[in-house]
C-alpha positions, 0 to 999 in steps of 0.5 A: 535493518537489512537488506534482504537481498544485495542490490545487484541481485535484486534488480536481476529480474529487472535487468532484462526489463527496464523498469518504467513504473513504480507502483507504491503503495501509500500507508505504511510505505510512503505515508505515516499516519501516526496509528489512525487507522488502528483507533478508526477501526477501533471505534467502527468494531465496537460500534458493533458490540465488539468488546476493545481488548476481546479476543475477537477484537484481537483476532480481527484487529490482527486479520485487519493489520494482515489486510492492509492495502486490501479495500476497508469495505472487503475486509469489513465484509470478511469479519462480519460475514455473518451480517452484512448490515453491520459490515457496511455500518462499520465500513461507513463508521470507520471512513467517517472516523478516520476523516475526522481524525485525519482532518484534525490531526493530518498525516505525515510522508515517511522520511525520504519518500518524496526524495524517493519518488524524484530519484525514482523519476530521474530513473526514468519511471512512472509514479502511481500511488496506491491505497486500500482507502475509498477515492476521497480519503485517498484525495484528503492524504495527498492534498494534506500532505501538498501531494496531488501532483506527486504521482503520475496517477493515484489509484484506489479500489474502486478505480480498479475493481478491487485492492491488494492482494489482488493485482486489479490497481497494478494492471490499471496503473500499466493500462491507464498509463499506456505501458506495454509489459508488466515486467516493466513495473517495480511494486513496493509496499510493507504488506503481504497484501503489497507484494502479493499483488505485485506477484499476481500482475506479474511484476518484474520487481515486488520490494517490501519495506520495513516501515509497515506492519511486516517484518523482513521474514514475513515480506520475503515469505510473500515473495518480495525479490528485495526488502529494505529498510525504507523507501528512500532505499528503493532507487538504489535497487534501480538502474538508470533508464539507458 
């Protein structure tokens, strides 16, 4: 793997703007959860009546893999837009399943992110930690991985109104935060999802990280001014506060 851009080059959006926030995202990028999402979602769609290996399993398994990042609740409205009966009943039967399966066989951080986040602290920058999951969930991930007090903050939709793609928690984690440009907040997530909302709030730097669902091309297409193989690469793209 790559980098999608040369360090230098990347942090140039940065370079008038010293960075004072780092807004990451947690599955995907920070966080390996080992395919749970993937089997929760499996049982909430067949509970349904969606057939496992159909192709409208497939299709929806592919826009849920497209909209990580993004509330489970808005993305189980948009695949069952034609009931929203069953869209509620899946987003409360995949909560209920990924908590138990989170509970019986927990999570673990990707390699370096903890490593990762000091670096980024001796750099000078905030750390908000950023989900698609409902608050608890998000709660049961970081206590099980003895991360409550990593993050300066942690945010999930319902804190900010709505997730990724939209820019809701980036703008959040500014105000909540008492910062006063934008252009001083780094994003870094695996998605489209990730980058686009950092694009949105008008991120000074949108990183994409290979250790998600998308690829190098995918996340440049979005917009990612850099992508780097993990986020244990992402302090290098950074100078230090002056």
């Amino acid at each position: 793997m790559t980098l999608a851009a040369d360090p230098i080059t990347a942090r140039g959006p940065s370079a008038r703007r010293p960075l004072r926030l780092a807004v990451l995202d947690m599955s995907g990028t920070t966080v390996d959860e080992g395919g749970l999402q993937d089997e929760a979602f499996a049982v909430a769609v067949t509970a349904q009546g969606v057939v496992p290996g159909s192709s409208r399993f497939q299709v929806m398994l592919g826009y849920f893999h497209e909209m990580r990042g993004t509330s489970r609740h808005e993305v189980f409205r948009a695949l069952f837009a034609e009931d929203h009966a069953a869209a509620v009943r899946a987003n409360q039967i995949f909560e209920q399943e990924y908590d138990r399966l989170l509970s019986d066989r927990g999570v673990r951080p990707v390699p370096g992110a903890a490593e990762a986040v000091e670096s980024l602290r001796e750099a000078g920058l905030q750390i908000c930690l950023t989900t698609g999951f409902a608050r608890h969930t998000q709660n049961m991930i970081l206590e099980s991985l003895d991360w409550m007090s990593l993050a300066d903050l942690s945010l999930c939709p319902s804190d900010a109104g709505r997730g990724a793609p939209y820019p809701d928690m980036v703008l959040t984690a500014l105000l909540a935060l008492d910062l006063d440009d934008v252009r001083s907040v780094m994003v870094v997530g695996d998605t489209v999802s990730d980058i686009r909302a950092g694009q949105r709030s008008g991120a000074g730097l949108t990183v994409g990280v290979l250790t998600g669902h998308h690829d190098q091309v995918t996340l440049e297409s979005a917009g990612a001014a850099a992508v780097v193989p993990s986020i244990q690469d992402v302090p290098a793209l950074v100078s230090p506060r002056p």
